[in-house]
C-alpha positions as CSV (number, residue, x, y, z in Angstrom):
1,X,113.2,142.0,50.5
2,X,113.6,138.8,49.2
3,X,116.2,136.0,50.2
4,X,117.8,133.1,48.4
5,X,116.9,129.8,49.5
6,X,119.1,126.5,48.5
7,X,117.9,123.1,48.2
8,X,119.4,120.3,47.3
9,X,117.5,117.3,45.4
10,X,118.7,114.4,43.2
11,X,119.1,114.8,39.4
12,X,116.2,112.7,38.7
13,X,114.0,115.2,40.9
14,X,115.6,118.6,39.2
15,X,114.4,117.0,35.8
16,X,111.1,115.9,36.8
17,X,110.5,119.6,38.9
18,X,112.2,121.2,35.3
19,X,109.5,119.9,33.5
20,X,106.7,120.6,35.5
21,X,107.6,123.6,35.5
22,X,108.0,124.2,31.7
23,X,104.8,122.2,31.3
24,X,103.1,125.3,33.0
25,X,104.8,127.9,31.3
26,X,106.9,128.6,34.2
27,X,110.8,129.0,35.4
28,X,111.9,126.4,37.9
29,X,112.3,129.2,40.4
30,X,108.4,130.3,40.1
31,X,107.1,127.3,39.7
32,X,109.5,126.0,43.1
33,X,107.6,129.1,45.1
34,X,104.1,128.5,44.0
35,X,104.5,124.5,44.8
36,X,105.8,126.2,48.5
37,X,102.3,128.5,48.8
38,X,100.2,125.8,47.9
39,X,102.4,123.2,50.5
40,X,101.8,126.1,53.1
41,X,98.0,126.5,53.0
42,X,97.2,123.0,52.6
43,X,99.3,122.3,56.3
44,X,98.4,125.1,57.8
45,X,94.6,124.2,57.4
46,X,94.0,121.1,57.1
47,X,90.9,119.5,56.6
48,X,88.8,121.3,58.9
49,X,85.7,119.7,58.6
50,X,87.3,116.5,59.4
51,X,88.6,118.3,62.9
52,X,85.5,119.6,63.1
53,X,84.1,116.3,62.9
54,X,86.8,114.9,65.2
55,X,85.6,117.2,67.5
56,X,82.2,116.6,67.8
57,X,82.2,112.6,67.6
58,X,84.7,112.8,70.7
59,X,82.2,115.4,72.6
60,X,79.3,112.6,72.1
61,X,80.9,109.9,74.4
62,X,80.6,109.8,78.3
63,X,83.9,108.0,79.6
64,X,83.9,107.7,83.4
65,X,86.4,110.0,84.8
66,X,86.6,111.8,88.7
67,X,86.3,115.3,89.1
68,X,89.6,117.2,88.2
69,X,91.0,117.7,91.7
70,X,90.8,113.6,92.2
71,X,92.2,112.8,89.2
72,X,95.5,115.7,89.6
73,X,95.9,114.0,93.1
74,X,95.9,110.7,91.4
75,X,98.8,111.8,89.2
76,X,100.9,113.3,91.7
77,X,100.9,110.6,93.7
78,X,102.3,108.6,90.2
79,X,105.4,111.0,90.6
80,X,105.9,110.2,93.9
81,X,106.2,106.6,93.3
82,X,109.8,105.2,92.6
83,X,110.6,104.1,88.5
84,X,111.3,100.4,88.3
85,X,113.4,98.0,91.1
């Protein structure tokens, strides 16, 4: 089933989009939902090998920290002391 969807640009923007999309052969409307598909997958996965990269580089440095149960007792007792004067 499909569904309408409404957005509003500036004139400038209608006319550039109109002639993108007639450039490529396309309607505005087809053109509009293909520019959506390709804005979906390129959020929705990112550049992985730069996570992944991320990722590793992070797991390479030793920072001193206390075992979990000091460090959660540490932070409570941050809650239990007053905000400000």
């Amino acid at each position: 089933m499909s569904k309408r969807l409404q957005v509003v640009i500036d004139e400038s923007e209608l006319g550039r989009f109109q002639r993108a999309a007639q450039a490529r052969g396309l309607t505005l409307a087809t053109w509009v939902r293909q520019a959506l598909r390709v804005a979906e997958a390129q959020g929705a996965s990112g550049d992985l090998d730069s996570k992944l990269a991320a990722v590793r580089a992070a797991s390479g440095h030793a920072f001193p920290a206390p075992d979990i149960e000091v460090m959660l007792a540490e932070i409570e007792r941050g809650y239990a002391v007053p905000d400000g004067p």
